[in-house]
N, C-alpha and C positions, 0 to 999 in steps of 0.2 A: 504494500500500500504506500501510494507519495505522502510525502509530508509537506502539509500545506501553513499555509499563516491568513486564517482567515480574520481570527478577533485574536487582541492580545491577550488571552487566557489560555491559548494554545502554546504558548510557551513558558515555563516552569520560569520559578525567579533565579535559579543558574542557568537558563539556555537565556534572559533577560541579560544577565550579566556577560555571558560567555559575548552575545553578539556583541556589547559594547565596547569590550575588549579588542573582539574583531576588527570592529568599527575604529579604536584607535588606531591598531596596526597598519588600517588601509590608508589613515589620514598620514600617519608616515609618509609612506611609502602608495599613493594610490592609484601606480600603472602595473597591473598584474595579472598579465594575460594566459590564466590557471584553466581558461575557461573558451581553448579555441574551438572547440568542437562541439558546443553548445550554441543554440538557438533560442534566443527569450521570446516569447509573441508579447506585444505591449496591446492590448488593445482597452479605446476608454472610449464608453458608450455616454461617456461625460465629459465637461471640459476640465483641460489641465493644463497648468503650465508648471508648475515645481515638482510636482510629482511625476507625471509621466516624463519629464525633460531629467528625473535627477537618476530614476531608473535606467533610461535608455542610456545616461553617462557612468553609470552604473556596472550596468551590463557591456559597453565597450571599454570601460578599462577593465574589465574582467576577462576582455576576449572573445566573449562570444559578441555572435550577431545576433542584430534584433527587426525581427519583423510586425507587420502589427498596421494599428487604424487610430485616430484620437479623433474623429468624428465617424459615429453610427451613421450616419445620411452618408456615405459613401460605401457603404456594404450591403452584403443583401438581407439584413436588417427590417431594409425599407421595404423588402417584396416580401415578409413575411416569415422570415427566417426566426425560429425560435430560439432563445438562449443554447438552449440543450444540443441542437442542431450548428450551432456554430461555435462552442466548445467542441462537441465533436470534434468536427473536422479543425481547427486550428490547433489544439491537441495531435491534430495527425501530423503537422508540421512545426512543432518547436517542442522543448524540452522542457519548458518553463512557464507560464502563463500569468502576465500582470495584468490583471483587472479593475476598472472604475465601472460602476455603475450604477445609475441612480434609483434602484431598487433594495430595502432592507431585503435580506438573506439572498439573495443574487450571488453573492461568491460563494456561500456557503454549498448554496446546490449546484453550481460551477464543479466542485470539488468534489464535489458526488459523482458528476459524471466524467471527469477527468483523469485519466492514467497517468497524466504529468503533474508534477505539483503547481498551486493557485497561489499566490500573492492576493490578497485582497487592498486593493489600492482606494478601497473606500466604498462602500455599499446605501446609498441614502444616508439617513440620519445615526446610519447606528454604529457601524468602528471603523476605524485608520489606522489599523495596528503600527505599520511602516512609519508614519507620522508619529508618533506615540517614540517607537525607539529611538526617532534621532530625537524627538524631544528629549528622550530620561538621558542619550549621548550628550545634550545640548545643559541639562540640567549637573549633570556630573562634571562636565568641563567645569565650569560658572562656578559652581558653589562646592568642587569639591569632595562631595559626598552626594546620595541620593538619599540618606536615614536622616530622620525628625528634622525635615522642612515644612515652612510656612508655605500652601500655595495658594494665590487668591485669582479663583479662573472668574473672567467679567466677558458680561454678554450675553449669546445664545446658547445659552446650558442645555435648551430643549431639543435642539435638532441641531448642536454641534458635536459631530462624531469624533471630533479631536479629543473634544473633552470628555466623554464617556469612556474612548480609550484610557486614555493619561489616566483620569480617578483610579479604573481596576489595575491598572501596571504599577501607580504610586502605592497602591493598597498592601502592598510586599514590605514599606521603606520608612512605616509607621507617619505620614505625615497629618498635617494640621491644613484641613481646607476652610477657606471662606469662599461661597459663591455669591455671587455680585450680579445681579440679574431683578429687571424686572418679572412684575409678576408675570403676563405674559410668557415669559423667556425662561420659568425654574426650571433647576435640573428635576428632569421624572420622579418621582418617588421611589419606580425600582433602585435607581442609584443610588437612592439618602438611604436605602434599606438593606442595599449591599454593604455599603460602608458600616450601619450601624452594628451590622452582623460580623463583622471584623474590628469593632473596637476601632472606627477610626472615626476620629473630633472634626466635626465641621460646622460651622455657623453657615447663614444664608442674609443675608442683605443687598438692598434697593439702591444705596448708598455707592457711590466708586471709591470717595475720598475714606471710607471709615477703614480699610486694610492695607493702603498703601507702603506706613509707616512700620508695619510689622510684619509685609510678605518679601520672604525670599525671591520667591517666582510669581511675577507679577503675569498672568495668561491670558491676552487680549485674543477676544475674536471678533467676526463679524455677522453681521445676522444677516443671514443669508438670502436674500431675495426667493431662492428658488427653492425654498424649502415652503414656501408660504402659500397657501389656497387660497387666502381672503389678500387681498391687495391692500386694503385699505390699514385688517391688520399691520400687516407690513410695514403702512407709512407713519404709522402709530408710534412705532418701536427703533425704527431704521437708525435713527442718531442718537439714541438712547445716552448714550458714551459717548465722550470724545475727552480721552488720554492728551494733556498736553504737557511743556516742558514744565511751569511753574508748579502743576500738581507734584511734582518729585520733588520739593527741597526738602522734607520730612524722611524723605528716603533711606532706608540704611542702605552702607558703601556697597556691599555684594551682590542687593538685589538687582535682577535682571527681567526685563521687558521679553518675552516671548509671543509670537503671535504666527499661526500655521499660516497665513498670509493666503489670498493676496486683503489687503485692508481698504477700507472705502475710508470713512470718515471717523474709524474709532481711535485712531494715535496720528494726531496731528503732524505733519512736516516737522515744527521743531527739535520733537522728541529725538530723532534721527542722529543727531550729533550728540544727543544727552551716555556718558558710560555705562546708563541702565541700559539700552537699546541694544538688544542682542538676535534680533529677529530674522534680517538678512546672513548672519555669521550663522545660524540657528538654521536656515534653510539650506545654505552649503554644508553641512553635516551632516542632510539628506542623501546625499552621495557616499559617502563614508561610510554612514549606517546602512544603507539599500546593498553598499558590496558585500556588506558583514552577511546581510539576510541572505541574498543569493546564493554564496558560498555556503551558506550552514543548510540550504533545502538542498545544495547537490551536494552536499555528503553526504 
């Protein structure tokens, strides 16, 4: 049977740790063509630009080549072609298989019918495992350690699958959450339930300004347009946030600004040149961690 990475609870909190190790080694060192005889299929039946761009740079400093689609309207998708039916056959041709797509459990039954192992590069509202490791890669640079941090994720807690990832992978490293969300926007229940069932402390507030001064990892995101049915909702919540330089002089020295990007209007320009702002450095770490991943589904 392949082994796949569909949600990050599919990897134990030593295969967490062994990738990140990985994950330095390749930041060394990151042209390491281990992997000429390998084939990736990239395909994203959703849009991307860090993700699908950091895999495929991913997979060519690894050696293999990589085949694939980043728009469904150019496949036969559009004539009717089933999920199931085109895993099949792209399964017939690659070794490897990265998937986006804007359906919860989409990868998960991807990997059902697949002989080659699945990446799940994002599945609707529900996990980004990939996203999630370079974050915990991104978090262990920065602070050091990954055990008893502050993290205060603000935003779209409801249908941000970054953030549903991160809570269950940080849930290993004993940390302290505040989540920062209107009402609108709270993290599920299932979540506050998961956490409360592992002993792990979280508050919830409406506020941006109330955890600034006390978080390690400060987790911006953005509320997602295309997550929303009602429009109007949408316009309600859309600027909810906005992160600027002045808000950080309360800051402690260590904390760092994270955000799975891309950002509309939730951290202002200034922030940019502020030494909390680690969000760009945070996305090229994407690359690093994605060779760790690779490498550890073809062994």
């Amino acid at each position: 049977m392949s082994r796949n990475l569909i949600s990050i609870q599919d990897f134990s909190k030593e295969e967490i740790l062994e990738v990140l190790k990985m994950a330095a080694g390749f930041e060394k060192n990151p042209s390491q063509p281990i992997f000429r005889d390998k084939v990736v299929a990239s395909i994203f039946f959703e849009p991307s630009t860090r993700t699908r761009l950091s895999f495929e740079t991913a997979a060519n400093r690894l050696g293999a080549r990589v085949i694939g689609f980043s728009d469904a309207g150019n496949t036969s998708v559009t004539k009717g072609e089933t999920i199931k039916d085109t895993i099949k056959m792209v399964s017939n041709y690659a070794d490897l298989i990265v998937m986006r797509h804007p359906l919860e459990g989409s990868a998960r039954y991807a990997s059902e019918i697949s002989p080659v192992p699945v990446i799940n590069a994002g599945d609707g509202s529900n996990q980004h495992p990939s996203q999630t490791l370079l974050d915990l890669y991104s978090i262990q640079k920065t602070q050091g350690r990954l055990d008893n941090l502050f993290i205060n994720m603000v935003g779209d807690l409801k249908y941000g699958r970054t953030v549903h990832s991160l809570l269950q992978a940080m849930s290993h490293f004993n940390p302290t959450f505040l989540f920062t969300a209107p009402e609108e926007l709270k993290l599920p229940n299932e979540y506050k339930e998961y956490l409360r069932k592992r002993n792990i402390r979280f508050e919830e507030t409406r506020n941006l300004s109330d955890g600034i001064c006390q978080s390690d990892i400060l987790y911006m995101t953005r509320v997602q347009r295309e997550r929303f049915t009602d429009a109007i909702e949408y316009e309600r919540v859309k600027n909810v946030y906005s992160l600027n330089n002045s808000m950080l002089d309360g800051a402690k020295p260590n904390m760092k600004i994270l955000h799975p990007l891309p950002r509309v209007n939730e951290i202002a320009l200034d922030v940019d040149n502020s030494d909390h702002a680690y969000y760009f450095d945070q996305a090229k770490n994407g690359v690093y961690t994605r060779m760790a991943i690779i490498t550890k589904l073809f062994s």
